[in-house]
N, C-alpha and C positions, 0 to 999 in steps of 0.2 A: 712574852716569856712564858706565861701559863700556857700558852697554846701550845709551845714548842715541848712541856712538860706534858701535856696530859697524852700529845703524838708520841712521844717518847713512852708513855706509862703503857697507852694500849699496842703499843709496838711489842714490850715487852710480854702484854696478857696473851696476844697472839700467836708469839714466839712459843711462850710456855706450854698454851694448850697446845700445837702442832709437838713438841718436844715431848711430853709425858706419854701419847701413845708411842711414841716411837722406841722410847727408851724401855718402856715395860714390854715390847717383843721384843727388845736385843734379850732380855732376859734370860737366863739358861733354863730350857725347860728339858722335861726327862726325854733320855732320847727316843724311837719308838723304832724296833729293828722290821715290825712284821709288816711294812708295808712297804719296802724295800723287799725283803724277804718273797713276796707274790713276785718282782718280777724277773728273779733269778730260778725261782725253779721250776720246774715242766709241772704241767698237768698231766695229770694221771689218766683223767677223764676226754682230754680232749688232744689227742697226739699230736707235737710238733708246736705245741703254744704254750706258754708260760700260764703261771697260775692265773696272773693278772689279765691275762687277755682271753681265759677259757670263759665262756658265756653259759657252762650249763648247770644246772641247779645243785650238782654234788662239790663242783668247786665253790660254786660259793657257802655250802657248808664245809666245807676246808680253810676256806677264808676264813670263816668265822669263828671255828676252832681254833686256826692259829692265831686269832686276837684275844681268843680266850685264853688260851696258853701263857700269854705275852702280858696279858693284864693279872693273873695270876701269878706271876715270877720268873716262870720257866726262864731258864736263857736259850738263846738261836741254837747253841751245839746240840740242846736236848732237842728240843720240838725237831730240827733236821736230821737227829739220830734217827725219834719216832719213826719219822716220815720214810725214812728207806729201810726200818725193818718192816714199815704196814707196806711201802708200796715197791720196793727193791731200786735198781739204777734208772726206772724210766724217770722218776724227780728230776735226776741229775741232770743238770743243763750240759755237764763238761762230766768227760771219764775221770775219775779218781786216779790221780800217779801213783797209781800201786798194781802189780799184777798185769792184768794184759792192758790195761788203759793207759798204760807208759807208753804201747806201741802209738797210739792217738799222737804223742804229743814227741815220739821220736823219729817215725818215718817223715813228717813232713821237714823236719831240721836235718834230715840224712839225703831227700832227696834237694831241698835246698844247698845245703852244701856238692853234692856232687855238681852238681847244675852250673855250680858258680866255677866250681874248682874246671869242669867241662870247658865254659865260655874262658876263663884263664888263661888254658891253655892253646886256645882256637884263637887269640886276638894275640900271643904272644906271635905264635906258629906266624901268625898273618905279618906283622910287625917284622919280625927278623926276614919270611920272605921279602916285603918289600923292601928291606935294606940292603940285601944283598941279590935284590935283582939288578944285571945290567942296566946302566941311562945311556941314553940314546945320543951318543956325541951331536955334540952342536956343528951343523956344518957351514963354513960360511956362505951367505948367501950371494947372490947373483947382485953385481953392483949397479944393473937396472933396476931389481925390483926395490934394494935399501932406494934409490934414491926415488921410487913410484910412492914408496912408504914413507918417506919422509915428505916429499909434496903433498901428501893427503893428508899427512899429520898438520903440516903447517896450515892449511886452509882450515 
């Protein structure tokens, strides 16, 4: 019985230590936007790559300004205002829906729709030809060959 108590007891010290780390990282901690933030927006310095992926020593003082920014209070809206009045639309990963970057995101839904609206009518057109194409009457056949076709079937 002591024994089954004391398996019992260090069951429990085991349980506990594996449970106290885990429950102090569910913890809410503060959330952190600037490092997410690297890999949504372009580099300035290095065309075509994200902040997060540019290798050369001006991004990563960019990097580090926007964690100073971030550790100081600023919020995302401000530091990414900064950022495209210091560097203008190359940041931007996506055109802004305002102005001509509407066109960005409205020619490919104009030529998608035509396209489809296109195929529509091309598979309708197809569909009512086939229906009202003539079938080729059935003619009876030759009562040698049903009954050549019917011995081969049977074998």
């Amino acid at each position: 019985m002591t024994r089954t108590i004391a398996r019992v007891a260090a069951l429990l010290v085991v349980a506990f230590w594996v449970a106290v780390p885990a429950l102090a990282a569910t913890q809410e901690q503060p959330e952190s936007w600037s490092y997410g933030y690297f890999g949504e927006v372009m580099s300035p310095f290095c065309p075509g790559r994200t902040l997060a992926a540019c290798t050369s020593p001006q991004a990563e003082s960019l990097r580090a300004w926007i964690l100073v920014q971030e550790a100081a209070g600023r919020s995302r809206d401000d530091v990414h205002a900064e950022l495209i009045e210091r560097y203008g639309d190359v940041i931007l990963s996506a055109p802004e829906a305002k102005g001509f970057g509407i066109a960005a995101y409205a020619i490919p839904l104009v030529v998608f729709l035509v396209g489809g609206g296109i195929v529509i009518i091309f598979l309708r057109r197809q569909t009512h030809a086939a229906a009202a194409a003539p079938q080729a009457p059935s003619l009876p056949l030759d009562p040698d060959i049903e009954r050549a076709i019917d011995e081969d079937l049977a074998r």
